[in-house]
VEXRO-327986 format. One record per residue: x, y, z of N, C-alpha, C in turn; residue number from 1; residue in one letter. Coordinates in Angstrom, 3 decimals, always signed. Example, Ala and Ser with C-alpha at 12.3 -4.5 7.8 and 13.67 -1.06 7.14 Angstrom:
<rs>
+13.190, -5.690, +7.800, +12.300, -4.500, +7.800, +13.200, -3.300, +7.800, 1, a .
+12.850, -2.250, +7.080, +13.670, -1.060, +7.140, +12.900, +0.030, +7.870, 2, s .
</rs>
This chain:
<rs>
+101.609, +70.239, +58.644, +101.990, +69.023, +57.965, +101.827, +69.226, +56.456, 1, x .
+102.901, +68.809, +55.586, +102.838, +69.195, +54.296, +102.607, +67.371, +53.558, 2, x .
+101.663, +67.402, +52.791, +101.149, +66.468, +52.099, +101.933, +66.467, +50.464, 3, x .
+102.598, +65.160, +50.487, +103.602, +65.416, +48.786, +103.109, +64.084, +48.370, 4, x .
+102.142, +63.455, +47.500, +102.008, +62.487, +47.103, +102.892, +62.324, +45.457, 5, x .
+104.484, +61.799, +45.253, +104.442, +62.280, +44.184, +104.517, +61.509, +42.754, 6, x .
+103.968, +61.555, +41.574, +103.297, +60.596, +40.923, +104.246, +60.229, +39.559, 7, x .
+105.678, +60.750, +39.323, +106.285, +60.578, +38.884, +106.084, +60.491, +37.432, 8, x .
+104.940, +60.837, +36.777, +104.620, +60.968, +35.461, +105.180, +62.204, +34.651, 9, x .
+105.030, +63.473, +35.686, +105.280, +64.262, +35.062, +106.702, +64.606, +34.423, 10, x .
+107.635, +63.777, +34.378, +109.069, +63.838, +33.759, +109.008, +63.100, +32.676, 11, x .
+108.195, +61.863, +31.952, +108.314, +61.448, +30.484, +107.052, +62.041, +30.102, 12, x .
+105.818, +63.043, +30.787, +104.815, +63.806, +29.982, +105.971, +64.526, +29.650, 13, x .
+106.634, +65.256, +30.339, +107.360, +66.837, +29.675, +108.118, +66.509, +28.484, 14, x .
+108.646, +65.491, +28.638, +110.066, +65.007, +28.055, +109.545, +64.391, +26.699, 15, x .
+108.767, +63.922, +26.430, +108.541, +63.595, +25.198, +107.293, +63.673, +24.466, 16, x .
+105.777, +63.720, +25.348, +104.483, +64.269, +24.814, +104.732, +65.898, +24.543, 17, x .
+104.897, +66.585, +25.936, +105.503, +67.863, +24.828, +106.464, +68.839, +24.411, 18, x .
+107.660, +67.508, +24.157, +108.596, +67.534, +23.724, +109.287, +68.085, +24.061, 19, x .
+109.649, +68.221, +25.501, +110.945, +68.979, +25.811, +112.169, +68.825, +24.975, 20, x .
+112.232, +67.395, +25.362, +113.204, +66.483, +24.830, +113.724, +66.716, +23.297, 21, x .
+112.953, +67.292, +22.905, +113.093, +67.603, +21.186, +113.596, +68.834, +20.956, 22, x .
+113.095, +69.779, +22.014, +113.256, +71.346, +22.484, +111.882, +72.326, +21.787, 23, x .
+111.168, +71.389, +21.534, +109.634, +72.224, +21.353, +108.988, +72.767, +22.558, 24, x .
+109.413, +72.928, +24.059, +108.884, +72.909, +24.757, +109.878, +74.120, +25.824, 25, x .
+109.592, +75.221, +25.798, +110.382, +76.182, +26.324, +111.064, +75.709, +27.782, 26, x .
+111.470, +75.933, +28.523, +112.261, +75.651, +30.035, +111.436, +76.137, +31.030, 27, x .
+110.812, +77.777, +30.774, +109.914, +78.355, +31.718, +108.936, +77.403, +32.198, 28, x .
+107.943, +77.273, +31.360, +106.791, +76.475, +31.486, +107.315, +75.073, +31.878, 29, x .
+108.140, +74.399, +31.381, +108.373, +72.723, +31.486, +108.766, +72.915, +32.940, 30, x .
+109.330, +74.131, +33.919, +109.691, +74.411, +35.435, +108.205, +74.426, +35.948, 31, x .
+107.571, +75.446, +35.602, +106.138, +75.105, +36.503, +105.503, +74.210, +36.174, 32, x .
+105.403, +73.533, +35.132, +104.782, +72.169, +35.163, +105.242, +70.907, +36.098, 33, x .
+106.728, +70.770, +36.089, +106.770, +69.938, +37.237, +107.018, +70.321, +38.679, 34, x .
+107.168, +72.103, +38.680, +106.807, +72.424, +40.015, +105.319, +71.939, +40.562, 35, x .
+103.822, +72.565, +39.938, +102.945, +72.253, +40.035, +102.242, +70.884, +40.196, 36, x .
+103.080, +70.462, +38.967, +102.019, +69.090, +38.765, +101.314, +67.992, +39.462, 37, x .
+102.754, +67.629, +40.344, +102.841, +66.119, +41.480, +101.814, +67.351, +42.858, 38, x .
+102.491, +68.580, +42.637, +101.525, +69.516, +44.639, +100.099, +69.269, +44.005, 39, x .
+99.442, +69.827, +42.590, +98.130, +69.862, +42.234, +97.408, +68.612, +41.485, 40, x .
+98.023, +67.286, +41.684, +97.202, +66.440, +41.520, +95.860, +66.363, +42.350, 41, x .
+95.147, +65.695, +41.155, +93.771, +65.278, +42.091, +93.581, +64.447, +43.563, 42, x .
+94.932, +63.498, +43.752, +94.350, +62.613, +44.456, +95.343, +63.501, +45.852, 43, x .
+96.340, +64.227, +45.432, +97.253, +65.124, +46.120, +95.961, +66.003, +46.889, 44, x .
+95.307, +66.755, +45.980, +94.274, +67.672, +46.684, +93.182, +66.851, +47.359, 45, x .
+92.504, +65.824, +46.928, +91.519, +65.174, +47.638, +91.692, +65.183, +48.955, 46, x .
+92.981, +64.227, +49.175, +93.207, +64.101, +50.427, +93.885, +65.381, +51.076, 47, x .
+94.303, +66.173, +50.860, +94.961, +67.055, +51.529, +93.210, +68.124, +51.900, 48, x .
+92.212, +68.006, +50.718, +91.192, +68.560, +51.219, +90.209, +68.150, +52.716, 49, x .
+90.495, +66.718, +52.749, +90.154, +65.876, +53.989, +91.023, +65.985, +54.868, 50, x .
+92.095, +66.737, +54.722, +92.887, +67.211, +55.970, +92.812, +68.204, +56.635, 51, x .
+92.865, +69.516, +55.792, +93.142, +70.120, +56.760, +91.613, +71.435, +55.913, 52, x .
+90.701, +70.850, +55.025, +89.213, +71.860, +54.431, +89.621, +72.526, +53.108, 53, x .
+88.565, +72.861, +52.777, +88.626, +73.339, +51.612, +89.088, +74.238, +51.185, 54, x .
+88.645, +75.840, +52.277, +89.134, +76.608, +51.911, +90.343, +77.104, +51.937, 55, x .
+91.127, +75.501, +52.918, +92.929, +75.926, +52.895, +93.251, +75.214, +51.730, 56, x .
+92.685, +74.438, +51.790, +93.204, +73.721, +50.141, +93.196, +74.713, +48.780, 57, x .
+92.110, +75.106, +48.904, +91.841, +75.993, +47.459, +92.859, +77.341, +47.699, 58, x .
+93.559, +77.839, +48.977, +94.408, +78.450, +49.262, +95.455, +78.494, +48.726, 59, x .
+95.931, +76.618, +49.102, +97.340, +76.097, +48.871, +97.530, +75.762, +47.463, 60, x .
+96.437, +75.382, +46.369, +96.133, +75.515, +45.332, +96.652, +76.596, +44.825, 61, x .
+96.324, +77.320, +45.034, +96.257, +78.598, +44.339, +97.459, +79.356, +44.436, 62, x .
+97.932, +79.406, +45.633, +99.454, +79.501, +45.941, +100.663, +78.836, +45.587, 63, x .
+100.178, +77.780, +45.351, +101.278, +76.658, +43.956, +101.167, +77.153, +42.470, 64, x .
+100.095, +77.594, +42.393, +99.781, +77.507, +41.003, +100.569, +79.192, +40.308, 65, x .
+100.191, +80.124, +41.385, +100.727, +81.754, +41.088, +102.597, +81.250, +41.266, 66, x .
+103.013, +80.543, +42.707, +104.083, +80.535, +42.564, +105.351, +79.800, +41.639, 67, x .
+104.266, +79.065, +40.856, +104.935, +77.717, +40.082, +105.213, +78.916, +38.802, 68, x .
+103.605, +79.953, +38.416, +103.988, +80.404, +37.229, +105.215, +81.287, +37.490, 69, x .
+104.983, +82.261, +38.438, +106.500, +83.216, +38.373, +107.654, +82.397, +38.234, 70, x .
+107.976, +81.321, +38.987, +109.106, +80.940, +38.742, +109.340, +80.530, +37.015, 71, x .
+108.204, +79.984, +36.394, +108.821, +79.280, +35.254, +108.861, +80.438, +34.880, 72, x .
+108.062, +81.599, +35.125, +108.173, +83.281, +34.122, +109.648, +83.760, +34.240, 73, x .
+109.923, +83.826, +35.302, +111.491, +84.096, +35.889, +112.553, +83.154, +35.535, 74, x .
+112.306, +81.587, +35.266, +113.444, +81.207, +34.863, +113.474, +80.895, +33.267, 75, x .
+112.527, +81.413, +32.538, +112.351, +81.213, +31.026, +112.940, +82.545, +30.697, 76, x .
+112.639, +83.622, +31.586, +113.208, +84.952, +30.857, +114.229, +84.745, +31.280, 77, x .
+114.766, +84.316, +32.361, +116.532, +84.624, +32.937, +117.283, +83.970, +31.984, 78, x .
+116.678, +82.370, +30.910, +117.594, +81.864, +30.435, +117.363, +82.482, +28.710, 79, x .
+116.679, +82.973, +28.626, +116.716, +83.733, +27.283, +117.681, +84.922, +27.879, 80, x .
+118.562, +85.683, +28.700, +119.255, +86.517, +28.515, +120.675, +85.931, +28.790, 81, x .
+120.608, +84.711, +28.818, +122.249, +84.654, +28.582, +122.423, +83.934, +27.682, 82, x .
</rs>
């Protein structure tokens, strides 16, 4: 069972605190930030830690967090070459 609580903040944080919207804010990173953000909330992990333990949580954690960065690494360099 996959747990998605999702908190919808993270599209006017990116967009105007750091400034996507302006273009201060590269594409790579602004991708894993809202890949990550809504899976690694606090209240996302709390309860998902009361589901299914800790040490799958800190698993699934951690596995969002490596896979969120490659992608923004991979799609920040792919769009700097065209």
């Amino acid at each position: 069972m996959i747990l998605y609580m999702p908190t919808l903040l993270e599209v006017p944080i990116i967009g105007t605190t750091f400034g996507y919207s302006a273009g201060l804010m590269a594409p790579g990173p602004a991708l894993a930030l809202l890949l990550a953000g809504p899976t690694i909330s606090l209240p996302s992990v709390l309860v998902l830690s009361r589901i299914v333990g800790a040490k799958k949580t800190a698993a699934y954690v951690g596995l969002v967090v490596v896979f969120a960065t490659v992608a923004g690494f991979l799609y920040g360099n792919g769009m700097s070459l065209l």
